[in-house]
BAFI-3210 file (N, C-alpha, C; in Angstrom, 3 decimals, decimal comma, padded with zeros to 6 digits):
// residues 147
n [1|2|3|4|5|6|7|8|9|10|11|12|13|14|15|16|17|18|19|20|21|22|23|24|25|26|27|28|29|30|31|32|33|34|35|36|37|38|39|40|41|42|43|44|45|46|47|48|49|50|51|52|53|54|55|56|57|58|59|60|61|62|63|64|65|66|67|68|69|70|71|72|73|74|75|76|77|78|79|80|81|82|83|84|85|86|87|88|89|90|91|92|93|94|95|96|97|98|99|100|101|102|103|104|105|106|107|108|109|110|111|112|113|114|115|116|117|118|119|120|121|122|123|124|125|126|127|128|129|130|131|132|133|134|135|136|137|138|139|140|141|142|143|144|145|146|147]
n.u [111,017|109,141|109,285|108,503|106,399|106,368|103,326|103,842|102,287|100,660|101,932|103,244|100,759|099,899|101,712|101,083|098,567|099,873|101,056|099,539|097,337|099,604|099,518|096,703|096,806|098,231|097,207|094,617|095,702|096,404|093,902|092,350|094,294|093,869|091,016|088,114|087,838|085,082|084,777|086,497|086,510|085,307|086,850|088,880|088,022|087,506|089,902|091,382|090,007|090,475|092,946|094,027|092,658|093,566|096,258|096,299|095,094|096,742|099,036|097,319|096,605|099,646|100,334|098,446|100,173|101,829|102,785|102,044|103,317|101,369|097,306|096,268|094,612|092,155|090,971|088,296|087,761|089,158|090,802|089,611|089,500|091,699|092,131|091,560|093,634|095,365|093,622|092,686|095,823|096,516|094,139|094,810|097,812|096,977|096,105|097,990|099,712|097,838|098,009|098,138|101,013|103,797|106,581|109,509|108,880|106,193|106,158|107,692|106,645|103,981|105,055|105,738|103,444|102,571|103,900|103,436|101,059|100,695|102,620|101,077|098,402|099,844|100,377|097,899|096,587|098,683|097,973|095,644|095,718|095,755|096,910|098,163|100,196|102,688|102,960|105,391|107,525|110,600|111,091|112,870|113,308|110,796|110,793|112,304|111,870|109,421|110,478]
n.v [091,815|093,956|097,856|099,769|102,833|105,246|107,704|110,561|111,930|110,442|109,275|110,631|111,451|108,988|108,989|110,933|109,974|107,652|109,365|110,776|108,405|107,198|109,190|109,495|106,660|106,993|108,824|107,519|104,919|106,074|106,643|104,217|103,103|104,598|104,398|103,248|099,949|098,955|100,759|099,858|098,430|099,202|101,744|099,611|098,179|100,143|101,902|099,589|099,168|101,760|102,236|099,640|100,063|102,742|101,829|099,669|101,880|103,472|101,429|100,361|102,709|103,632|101,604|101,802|103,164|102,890|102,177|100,480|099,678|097,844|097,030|097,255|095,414|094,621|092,554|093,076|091,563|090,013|092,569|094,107|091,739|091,554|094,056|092,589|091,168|093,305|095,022|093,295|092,678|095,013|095,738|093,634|094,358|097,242|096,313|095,176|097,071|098,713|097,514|097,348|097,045|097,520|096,163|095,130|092,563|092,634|094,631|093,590|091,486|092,716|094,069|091,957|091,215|093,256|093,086|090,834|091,148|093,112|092,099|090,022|091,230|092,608|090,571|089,432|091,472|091,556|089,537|090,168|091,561|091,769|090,521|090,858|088,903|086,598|086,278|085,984|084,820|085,557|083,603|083,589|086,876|087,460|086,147|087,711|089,933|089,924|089,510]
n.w [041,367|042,980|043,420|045,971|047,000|049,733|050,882|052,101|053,772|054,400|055,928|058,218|059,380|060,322|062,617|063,974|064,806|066,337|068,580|070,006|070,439|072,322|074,412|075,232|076,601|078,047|080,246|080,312|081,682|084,216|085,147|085,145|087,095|089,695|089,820|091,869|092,818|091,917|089,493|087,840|085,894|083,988|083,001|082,095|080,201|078,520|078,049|077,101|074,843|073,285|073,286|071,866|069,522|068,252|068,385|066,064|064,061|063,754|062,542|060,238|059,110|057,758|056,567|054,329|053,445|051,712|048,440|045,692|042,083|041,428|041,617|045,305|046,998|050,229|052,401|053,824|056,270|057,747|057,764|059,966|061,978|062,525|064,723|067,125|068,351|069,506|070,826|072,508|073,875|074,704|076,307|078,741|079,278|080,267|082,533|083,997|084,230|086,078|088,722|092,551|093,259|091,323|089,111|087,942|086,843|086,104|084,164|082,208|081,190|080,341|078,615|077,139|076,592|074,703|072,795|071,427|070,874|069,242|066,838|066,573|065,541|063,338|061,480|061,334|059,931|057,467|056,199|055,466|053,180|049,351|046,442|043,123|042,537|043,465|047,201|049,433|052,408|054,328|056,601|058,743|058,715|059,413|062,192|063,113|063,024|065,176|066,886]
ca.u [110,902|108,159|109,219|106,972|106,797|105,426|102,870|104,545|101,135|099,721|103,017|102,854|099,055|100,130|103,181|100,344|097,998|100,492|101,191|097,754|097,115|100,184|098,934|095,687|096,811|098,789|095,805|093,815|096,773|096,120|092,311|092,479|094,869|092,759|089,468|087,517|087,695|083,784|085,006|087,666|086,860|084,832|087,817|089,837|087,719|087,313|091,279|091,546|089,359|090,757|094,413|093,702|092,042|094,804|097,372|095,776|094,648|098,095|099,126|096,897|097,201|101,050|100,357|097,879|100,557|102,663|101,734|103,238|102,182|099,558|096,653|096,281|092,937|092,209|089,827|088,215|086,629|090,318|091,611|088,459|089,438|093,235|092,104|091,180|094,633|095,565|092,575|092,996|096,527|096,202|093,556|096,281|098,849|096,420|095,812|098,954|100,268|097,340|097,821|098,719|102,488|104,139|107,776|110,230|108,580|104,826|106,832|108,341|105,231|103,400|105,959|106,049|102,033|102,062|104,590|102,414|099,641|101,162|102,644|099,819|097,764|100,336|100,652|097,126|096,780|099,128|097,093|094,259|096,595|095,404|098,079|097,713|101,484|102,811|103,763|106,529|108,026|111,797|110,631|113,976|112,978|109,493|110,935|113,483|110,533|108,787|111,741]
ca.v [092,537|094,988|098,676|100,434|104,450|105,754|108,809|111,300|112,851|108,992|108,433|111,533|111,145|108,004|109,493|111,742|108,882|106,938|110,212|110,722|107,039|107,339|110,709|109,007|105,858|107,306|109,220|106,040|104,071|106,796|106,886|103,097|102,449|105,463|103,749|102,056|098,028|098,280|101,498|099,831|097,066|099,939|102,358|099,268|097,695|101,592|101,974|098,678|099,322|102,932|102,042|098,740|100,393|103,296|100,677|099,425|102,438|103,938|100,723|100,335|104,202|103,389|099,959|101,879|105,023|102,541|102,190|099,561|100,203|097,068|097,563|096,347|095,236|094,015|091,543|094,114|090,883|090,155|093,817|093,847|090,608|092,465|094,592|092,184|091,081|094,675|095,721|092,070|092,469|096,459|095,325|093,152|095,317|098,357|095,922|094,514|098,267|099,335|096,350|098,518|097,100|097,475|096,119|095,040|091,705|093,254|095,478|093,183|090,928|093,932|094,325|091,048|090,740|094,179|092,968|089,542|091,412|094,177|091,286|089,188|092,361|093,020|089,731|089,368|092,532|091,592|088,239|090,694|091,847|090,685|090,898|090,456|088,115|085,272|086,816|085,203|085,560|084,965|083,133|084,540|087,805|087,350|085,793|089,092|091,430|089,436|089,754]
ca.w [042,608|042,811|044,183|046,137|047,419|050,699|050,962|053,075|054,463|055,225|057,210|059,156|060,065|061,157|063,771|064,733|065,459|067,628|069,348|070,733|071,320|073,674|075,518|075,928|076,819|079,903|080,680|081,067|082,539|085,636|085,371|085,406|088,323|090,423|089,834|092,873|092,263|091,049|088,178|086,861|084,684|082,767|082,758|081,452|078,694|077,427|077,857|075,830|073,198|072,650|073,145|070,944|068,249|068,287|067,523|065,058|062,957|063,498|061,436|058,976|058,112|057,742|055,576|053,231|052,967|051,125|047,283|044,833|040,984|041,168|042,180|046,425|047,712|051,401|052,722|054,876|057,589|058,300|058,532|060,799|062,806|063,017|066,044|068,042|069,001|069,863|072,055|073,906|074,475|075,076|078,323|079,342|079,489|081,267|083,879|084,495|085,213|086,725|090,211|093,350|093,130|089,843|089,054|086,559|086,111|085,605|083,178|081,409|081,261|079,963|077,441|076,420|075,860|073,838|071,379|070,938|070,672|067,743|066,208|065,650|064,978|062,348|060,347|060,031|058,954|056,146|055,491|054,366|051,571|048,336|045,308|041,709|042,586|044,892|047,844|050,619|053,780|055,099|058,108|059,820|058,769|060,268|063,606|063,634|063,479|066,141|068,510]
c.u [110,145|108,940|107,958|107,375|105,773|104,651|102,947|103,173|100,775|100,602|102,878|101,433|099,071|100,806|101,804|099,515|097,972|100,411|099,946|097,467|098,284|099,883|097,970|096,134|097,641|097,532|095,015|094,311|096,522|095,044|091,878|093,379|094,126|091,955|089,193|087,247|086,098|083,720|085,812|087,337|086,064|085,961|088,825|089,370|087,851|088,783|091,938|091,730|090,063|092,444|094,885|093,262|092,980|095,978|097,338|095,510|095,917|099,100|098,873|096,686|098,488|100,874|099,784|098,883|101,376|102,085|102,859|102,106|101,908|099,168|096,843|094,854|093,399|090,946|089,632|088,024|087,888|091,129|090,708|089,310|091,209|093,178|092,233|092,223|095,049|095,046|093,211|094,471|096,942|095,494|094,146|097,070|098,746|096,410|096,745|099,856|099,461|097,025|098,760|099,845|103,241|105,667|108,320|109,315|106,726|105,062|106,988|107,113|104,452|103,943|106,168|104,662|102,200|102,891|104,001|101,366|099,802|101,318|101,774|099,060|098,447|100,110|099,598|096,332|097,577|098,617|095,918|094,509|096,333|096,152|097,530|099,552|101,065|103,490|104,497|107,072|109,226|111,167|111,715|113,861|111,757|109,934|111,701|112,636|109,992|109,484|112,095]
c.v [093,842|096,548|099,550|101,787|104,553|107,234|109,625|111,634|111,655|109,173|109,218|111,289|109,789|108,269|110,249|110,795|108,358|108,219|110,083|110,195|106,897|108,140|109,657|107,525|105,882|107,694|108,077|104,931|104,558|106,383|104,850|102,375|103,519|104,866|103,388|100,730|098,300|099,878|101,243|099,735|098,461|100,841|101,244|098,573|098,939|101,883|100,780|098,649|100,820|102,836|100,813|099,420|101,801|103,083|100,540|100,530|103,272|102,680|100,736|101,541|103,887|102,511|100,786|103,201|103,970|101,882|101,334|099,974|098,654|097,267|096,679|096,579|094,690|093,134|092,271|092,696|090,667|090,911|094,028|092,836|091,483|093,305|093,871|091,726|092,120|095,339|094,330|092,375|094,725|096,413|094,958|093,966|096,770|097,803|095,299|096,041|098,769|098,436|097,580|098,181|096,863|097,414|095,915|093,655|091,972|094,206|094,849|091,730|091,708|093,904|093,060|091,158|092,040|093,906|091,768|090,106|091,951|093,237|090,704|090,203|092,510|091,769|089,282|090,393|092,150|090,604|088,920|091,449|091,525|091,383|090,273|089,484|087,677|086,174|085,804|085,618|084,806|084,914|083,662|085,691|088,311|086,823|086,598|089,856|091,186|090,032|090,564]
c.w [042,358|044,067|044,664|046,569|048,641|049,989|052,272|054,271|055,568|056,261|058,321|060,177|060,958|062,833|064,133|065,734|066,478|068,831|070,213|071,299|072,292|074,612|076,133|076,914|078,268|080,649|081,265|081,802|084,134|086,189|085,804|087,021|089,904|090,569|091,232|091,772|091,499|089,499|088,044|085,943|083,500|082,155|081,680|080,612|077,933|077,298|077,018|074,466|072,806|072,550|072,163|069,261|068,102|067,600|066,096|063,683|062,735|062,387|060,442|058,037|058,004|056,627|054,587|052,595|051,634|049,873|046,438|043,070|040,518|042,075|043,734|046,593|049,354|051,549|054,260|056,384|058,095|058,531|059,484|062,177|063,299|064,138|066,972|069,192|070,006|071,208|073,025|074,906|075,430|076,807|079,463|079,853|080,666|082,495|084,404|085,052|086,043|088,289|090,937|093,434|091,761|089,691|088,320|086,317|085,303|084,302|081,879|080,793|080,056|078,650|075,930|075,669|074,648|072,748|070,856|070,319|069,184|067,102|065,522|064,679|062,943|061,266|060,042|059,295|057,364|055,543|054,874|053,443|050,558|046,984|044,462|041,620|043,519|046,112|049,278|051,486|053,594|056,395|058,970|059,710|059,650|061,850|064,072|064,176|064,547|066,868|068,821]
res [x|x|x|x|x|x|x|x|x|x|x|x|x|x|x|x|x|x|x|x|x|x|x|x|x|x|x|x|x|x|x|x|x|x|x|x|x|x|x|x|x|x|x|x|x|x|x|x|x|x|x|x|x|x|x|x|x|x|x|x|x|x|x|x|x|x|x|x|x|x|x|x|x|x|x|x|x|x|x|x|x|x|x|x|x|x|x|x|x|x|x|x|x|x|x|x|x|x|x|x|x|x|x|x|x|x|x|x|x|x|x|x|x|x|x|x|x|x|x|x|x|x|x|x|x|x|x|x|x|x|x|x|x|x|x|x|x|x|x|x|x|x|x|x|x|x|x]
***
């Protein structure tokens, strides 16, 4: 069993990260449900991609704070391909709060796609992990985290 150590600074920078990407992401939640029908869709691909990619780098600053003594590499095309979940389900989510009636099931909708979205985001994020060992999952551990 390999121990590993966080880097206090990474983790922080991270908490800062999220912070931000939540400010903004209200911000554009407004600016997005304001819009006229022909300035949305721009308001909500740019509230996507910046609330998507947010996610994301608030992660993968978090994943790289954490240091094991072998060396870790990544397979940058799949920490790459790891946004994509994020931003997709991020769009989702803007535009499912930003419809002129908004309730518990648009909520909960909402809620559901952004934890699909992180999720995925996250695990193949950890598929672009590359260890000098075998590494394994508790599939009930992995279907906890999901849930």
């Amino acid at each position: 069993m390999l121990h590993g150590i966080y880097d206090i600074r990474l983790v922080l920078f991270s908490v800062a990260i999220a912070m931000l990407t939540a400010y903004t992401t209200l911000d554009l939640a407004i600016r997005v449900t304001d819009a006229k029908s022909q300035q949305k869709w721009p308001w909500l691909l740019g509230g996507a991609i910046a609330m998507g990619i947010g996610i994301w780098a608030m992660h993968f600053i978090a994943m790289l704070a954490f240091s094991l003594p072998i060396p870790i590499d990544y397979d940058w095309l799949t920490v790459l391909i790891s946004v994509l979940p994020a931003i997709f389900a991020s769009g989702l989510a803007l535009y499912l709060v930003s419809q002129p009636e908004f309730g518990i099931l648009r909520l909960l909708s909402g809620s559901l796609l952004m934890g699909i979205g992180i999720s995925a985001m996250h695990y193949i994020g950890m598929a672009a992990i590359r260890l000098p060992v075998k590494m394994s999952y508790n599939l009930s551990g992995v279907a906890l985290s999901i849930a």
